[in-house]
N, C-alpha and C positions, 0 to 999 in steps of 0.2 A: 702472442695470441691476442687478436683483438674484442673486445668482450663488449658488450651492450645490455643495459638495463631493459626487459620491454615486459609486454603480458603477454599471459599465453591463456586461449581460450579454454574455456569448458561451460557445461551446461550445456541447454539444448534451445534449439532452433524458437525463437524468441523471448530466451531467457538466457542470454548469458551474463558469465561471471569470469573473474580474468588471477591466474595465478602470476604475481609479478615475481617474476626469477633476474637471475644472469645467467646470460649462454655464449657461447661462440657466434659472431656472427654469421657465420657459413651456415649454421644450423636450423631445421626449419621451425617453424613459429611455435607450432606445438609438439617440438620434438626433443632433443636431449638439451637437457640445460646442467648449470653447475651449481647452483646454489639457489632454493627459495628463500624469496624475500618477505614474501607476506601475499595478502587476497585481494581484490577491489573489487566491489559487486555497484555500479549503476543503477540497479531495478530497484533498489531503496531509496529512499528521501529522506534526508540524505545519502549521496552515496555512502558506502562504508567502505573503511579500509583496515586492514589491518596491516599492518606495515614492523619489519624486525629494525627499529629506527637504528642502533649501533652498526648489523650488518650492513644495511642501506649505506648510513655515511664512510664503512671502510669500504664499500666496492668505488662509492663515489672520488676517494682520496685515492685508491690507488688506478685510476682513470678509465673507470668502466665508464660509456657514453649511454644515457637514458635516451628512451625514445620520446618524441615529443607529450604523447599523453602522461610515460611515467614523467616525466620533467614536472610534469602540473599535477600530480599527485606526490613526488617528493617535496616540493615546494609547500605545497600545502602542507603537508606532515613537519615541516622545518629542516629536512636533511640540507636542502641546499646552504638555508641559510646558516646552518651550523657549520657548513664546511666552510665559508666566507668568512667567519668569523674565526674558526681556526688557521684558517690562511693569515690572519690580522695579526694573528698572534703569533707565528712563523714570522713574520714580516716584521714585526716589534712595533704594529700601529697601538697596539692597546695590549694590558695583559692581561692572563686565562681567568681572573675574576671578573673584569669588565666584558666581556667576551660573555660568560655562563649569565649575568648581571641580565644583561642586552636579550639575548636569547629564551630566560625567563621572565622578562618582560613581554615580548612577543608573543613569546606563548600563554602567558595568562589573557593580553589581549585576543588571542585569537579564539579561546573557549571562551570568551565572555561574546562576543560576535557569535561563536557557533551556539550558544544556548542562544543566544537573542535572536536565531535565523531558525533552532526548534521552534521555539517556542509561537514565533510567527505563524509556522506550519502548523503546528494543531493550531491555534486558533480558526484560521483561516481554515482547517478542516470542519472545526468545530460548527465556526459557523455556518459552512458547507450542508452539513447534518443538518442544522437548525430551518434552514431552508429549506432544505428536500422536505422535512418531516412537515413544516409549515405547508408547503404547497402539496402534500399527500394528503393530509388532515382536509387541507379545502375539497378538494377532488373527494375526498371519502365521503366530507357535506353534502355534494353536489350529489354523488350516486346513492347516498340515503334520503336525498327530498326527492328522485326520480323514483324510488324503490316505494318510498311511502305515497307520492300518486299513484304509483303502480298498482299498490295494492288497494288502496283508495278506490280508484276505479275498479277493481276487480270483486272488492265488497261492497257497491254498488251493484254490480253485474249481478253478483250472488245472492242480494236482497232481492233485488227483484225479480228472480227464479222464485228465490222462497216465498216471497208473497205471491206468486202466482201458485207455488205446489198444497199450501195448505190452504185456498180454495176448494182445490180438486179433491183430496183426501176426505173432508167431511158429508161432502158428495157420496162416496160409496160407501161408507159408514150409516148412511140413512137409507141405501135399498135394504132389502130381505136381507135376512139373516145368513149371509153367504159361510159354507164350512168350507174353510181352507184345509187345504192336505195335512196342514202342521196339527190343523186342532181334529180330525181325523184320528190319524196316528197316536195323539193322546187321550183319544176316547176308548181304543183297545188295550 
């Protein structure tokens, strides 16, 4: 039975995420498989993977063939190169301590790489933020000196209603002694 490494989709129409299995290769993409391996999700930054790295390198030793994407996500995890290096040692190029030596080497370089490729990313978020907020702040200046001529002008407008209304007011206050309904009503 000829077997293949690959993903199998889920999630929904602009968000997916990939479950990496083995299945037969007659089988359809997202249909019966024989064993999960782990998850990869893209819409992160970085992606993420979760990966069962032991199962991963027995499917790979006993000749399940990866598809081209899982290939560049077992690599990256280190299965391939662990299986090279156990081939070395089959082969009698180096023994099982220079082999794990070599491997734990790799891998400490390669988290030291992927913290120094976080770390880039927030920054570069960081200072993403820092810009936005800077260039909103300006626009916020901008629509508080339009808003203070705004009302500038409009308390202008207003003063000069009001010096025109308390002209007129002293005006009818010097005819006759006019009774308003109000002071009617509080004379019964």
């Amino acid at each position: 039975m000829a077997t293949k490494i690959r993903l199998q989709r889920h999630g929904h129409k602009g968000y997916a995420y990939y479950h990496i299995v083995v299945a037969d290769v007659r089988a359809p993409r997202d249909g019966r498989f024989i064993e999960r391996l782990g998850s990869y999700n893209p819409n992160t930054n970085p992606a993420t993977v979760d990966l069962n790295f032991e199962r991963s390198l027995y499917w790979m030793q006993v000749g399940a063939q990866p598809t081209d994407t899982v290939r560049n996500i077992l690599s990256d995890e280190g299965v391939l190169l662990k299986k090279h290096l156990l081939n070395g040692v089959k082969k009698g190029a180096f023994d099982e301590k220079a082999a794990e030596q070599k491997f734990e080497a790799w891998k400490g370089e390669k988290e030291h790489k992927n913290s120094k490729n976080v770390e880039k990313i927030l920054a570069e978020k960081d200072a993403h933020k820092k810009t936005r907020f800077e260039s909103e702040r300006e626009k916020n200046k901008v629509k508080a000196a339009e808003v203070a001529k705004k009302k500038a002008q409009q308390a202008a407008k207003n003063a000069g209603i009001e010096l025109e209304a308390p002209q007129a007011e002293p005006i009818a206050e010097h005819t006759a002694d006019a009774v308003t309904p109000t002071d009617e009503t509080a004379q019964e």
